[in-house]
C-alpha positions in Angstrom: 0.0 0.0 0.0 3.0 2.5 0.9 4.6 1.3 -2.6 1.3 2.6 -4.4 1.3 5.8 -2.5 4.7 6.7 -3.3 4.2 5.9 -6.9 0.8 7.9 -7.1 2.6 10.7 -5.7 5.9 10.7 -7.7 4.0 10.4 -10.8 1.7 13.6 -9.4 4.7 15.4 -9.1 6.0 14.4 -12.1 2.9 15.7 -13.9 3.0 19.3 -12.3 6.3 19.3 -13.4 5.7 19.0 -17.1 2.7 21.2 -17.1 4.8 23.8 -14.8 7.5 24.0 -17.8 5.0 23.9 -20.7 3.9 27.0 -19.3 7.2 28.1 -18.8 8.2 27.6 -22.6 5.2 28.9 -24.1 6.0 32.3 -26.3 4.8 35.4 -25.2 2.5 37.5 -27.7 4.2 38.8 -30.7 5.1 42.4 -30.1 3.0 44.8 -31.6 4.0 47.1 -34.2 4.7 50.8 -32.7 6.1 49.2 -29.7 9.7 48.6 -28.2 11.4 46.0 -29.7 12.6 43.2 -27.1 16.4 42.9 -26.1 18.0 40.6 -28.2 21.6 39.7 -27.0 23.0 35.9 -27.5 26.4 34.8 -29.2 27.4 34.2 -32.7 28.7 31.3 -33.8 32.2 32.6 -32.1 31.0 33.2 -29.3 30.9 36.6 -28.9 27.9 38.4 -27.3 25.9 40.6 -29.6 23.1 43.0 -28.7 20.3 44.4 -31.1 20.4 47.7 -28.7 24.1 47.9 -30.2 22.4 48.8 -33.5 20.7 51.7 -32.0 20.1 54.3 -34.7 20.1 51.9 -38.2 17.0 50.4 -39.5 17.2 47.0 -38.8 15.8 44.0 -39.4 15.5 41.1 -37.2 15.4 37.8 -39.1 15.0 34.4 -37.3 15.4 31.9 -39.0 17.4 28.2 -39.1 19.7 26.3 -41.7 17.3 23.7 -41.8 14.2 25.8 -42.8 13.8 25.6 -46.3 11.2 28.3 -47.1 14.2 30.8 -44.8 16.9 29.6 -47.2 14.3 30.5 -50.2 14.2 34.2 -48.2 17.9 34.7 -47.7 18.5 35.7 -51.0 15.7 38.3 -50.9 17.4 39.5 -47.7 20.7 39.6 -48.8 19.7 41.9 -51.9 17.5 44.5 -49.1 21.0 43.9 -47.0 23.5 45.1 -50.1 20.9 47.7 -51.2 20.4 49.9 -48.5 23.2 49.3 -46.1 24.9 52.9 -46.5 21.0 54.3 -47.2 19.7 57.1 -44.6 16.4 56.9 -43.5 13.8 59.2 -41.8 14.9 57.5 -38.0 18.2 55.7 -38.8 21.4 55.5 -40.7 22.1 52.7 -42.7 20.5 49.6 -42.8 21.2 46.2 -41.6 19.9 42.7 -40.3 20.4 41.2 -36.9 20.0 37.5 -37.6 18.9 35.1 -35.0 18.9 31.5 -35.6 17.2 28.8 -34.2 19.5 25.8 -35.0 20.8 23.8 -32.6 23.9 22.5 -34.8 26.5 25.0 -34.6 28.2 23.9 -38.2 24.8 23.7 -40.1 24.4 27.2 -38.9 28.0 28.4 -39.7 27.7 26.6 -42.7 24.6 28.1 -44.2 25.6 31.9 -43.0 28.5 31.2 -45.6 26.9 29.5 -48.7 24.3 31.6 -48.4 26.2 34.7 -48.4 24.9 36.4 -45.2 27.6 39.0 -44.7 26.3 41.1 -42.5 27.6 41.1 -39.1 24.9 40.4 -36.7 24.5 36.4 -36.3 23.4 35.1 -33.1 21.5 31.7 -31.8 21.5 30.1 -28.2 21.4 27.1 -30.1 18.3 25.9 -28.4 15.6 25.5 -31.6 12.0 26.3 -31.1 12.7 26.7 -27.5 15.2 29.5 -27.9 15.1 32.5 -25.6 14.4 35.2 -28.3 12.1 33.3 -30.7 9.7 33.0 -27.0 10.6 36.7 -26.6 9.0 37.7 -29.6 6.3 34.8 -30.3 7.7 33.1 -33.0 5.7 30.2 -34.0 6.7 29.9 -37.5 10.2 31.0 -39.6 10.7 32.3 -41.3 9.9 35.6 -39.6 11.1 39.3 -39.1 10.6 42.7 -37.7 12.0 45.6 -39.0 12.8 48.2 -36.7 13.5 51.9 -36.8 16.7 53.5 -35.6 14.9 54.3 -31.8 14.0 50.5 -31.8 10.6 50.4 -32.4 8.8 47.8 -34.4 7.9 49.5 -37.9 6.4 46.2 -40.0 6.9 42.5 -38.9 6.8 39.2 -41.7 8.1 41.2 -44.9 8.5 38.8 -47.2 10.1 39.5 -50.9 9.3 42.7 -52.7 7.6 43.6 -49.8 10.8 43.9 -47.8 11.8 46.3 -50.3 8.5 48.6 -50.3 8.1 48.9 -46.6 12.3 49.5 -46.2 12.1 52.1 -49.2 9.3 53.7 -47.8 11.8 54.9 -44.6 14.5 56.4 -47.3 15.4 60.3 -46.3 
């Protein structure tokens, strides 16, 4: 009878455990556009730390994606052309454009690997390395990559999911 109890009770506890760090894991609610966009400041793939508030005053935009996400490798191009395009541009809150790309991989080399064929040459790459439970895809609600925000120079959200030409439009629409 002790036996039974025990078990009923560790598997009780077990229980409240899971549920207690679903909860925990769950993403927030995508920030809205006109608001402040969360702090964003993990490693890249050298390990140095790297902060979206260092990009204070550029128009940025925050990618998340992975190397494993085919439609984001079908994007990258799209972003590298906005990237090469207005990188020295000035815009109506920010000068000069770039992207601050956060990864949700969890393989270090397919990450690496992907930044280089795919010719992401900006400098910004950063990933905890964690996947769909990463600390800044929760931050900002990311249920599906790829995604993206685009940010004005003072940090707050101007568009969010710009996809293609549409990257272009709403990034030309900033130009001084």
């Amino acid at each position: 009878m002790e036996t039974i109890k025990k078990f009923k009770a560790s598997i009780i506890l077990g229980l409240i455990i899971i549920v207690t760090a679903g909860f925990m894991m769950k993403p927030v609610a995508s920030p809205a556009i006109g608001t402040k966009a969360p702090e964003l400041a993990y490693n890249n793939p050298d390990g140095k730390m790297m902060k979206l508030s260092d990009l204070k005053g550029k128009l940025v935009l925050i990618d998340f994606w992975a190397s494993w996400c085919r439609p984001c490798r079908a994007e990258n191009p799209h972003v590298v052309k906005a990237y090469e395009k207005y990188k020295d541009s000035k815009f109506t809150n920010g000068k000069g454009f770039t992207v601050f790309s956060y990864s949700l991989d969890k393989n270090p080399t397919a990450w690496k690997t992907a930044i280089e064929k795919d010719n992401l040459t900006w400098e910004y790459h950063v990933s905890d390395l964690k996947g769909w439970s990463s600390e800044g895809s929760l931050k900002y609600g990311i249920t599906s990559i790829p995604s993206n925000y685009l940010i004005d120079g003072k940090g707050n959200i101007l568009a969010k999911n710009l996809r293609g030409d549409a990257l272009h439009q709403a990034i030309a629409k900033y130009l001084k």
